[in-house]
N, C-alpha and C positions, 0 to 999 in steps of 0.2 A: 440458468435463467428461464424460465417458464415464461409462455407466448401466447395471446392466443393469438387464434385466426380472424380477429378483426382486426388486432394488430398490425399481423403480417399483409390483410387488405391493405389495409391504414399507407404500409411502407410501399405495397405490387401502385397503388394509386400516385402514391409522393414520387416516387422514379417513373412512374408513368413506364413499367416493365410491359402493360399491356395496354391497348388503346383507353383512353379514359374518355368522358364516364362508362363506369362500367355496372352492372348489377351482376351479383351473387345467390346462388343457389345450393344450401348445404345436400350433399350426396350421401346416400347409403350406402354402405359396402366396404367400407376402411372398416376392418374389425382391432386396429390399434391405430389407422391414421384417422385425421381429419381432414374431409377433403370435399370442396367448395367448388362447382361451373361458374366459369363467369360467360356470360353475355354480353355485348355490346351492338350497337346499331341498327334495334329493335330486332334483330333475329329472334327466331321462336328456339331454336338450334345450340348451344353453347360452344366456344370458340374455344375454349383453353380448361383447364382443368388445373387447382392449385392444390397438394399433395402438401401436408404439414403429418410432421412424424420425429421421432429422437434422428437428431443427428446421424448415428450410426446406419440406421436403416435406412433415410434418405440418400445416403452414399452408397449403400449397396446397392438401392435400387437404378441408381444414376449411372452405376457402374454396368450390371446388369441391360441398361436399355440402351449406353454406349457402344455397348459388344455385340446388339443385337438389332441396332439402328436401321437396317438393311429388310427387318421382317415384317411386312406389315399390317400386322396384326398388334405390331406394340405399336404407343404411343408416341409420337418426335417432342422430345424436349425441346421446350420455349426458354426456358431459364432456369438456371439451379444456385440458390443461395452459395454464396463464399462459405456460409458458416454451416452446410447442411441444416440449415433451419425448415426449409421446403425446396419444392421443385414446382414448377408448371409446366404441363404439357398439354400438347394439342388433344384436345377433345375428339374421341372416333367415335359415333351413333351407328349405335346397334347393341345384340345383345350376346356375350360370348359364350354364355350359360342356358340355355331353356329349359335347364333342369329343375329350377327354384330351389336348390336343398338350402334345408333350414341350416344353417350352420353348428347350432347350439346342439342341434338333436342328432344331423347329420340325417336326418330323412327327407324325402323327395316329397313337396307338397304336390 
């Protein structure tokens, strides 16, 4: 079943998973996810982070930031689909890379 991510807003809104209203901001840098800030309560800041990807991967990665919950430098999970459909986690500002490499080329702009 193919999904998109207004969808899965559509559903994070109707269970009200994160405070509602909210506004969304699609993010660069998933080079196979889709993954969306949300904002709420006019913060300039984003509060959560929604991570949509195949099933398989969204469990790995769940899996991965359960084992590793303790470092932080990762993310604290907010909510992770029944169905591995997506995950939300808390949003960290900053930047972990100051490298800028282009991904495609693998060069350092």
């Amino acid at each position: 079943m193919n999904i998109t991510i207004k969808e899965i807003l559509a559903e994070i809104r109707s269970k009200e998973l994160v405070p509602v209203p909210f506004e969304y901001t699609p993010l660069t840098g998933g080079t196979v996810s889709t993954l969306v800030s949300i904002i709420y309560n006019g913060h300039k800041l984003p509060h959560f982070v929604v991570k949509m990807n195949k099933p398989d991967n969204i469990h790995a990665e769940v899996t991965f930031l359960k084992t590793y919950e303790n470092i932080a430098l990762f993310p604290t999970l907010h909510y992770v689909d029944p169905s591995d459909r997506f995950m939300i986690y808390r949003y960290i500002p900053g930047v972990t890379d100051e490298r800028q490499v282009k991904k495609r080329t693998g060069c350092v702009r």
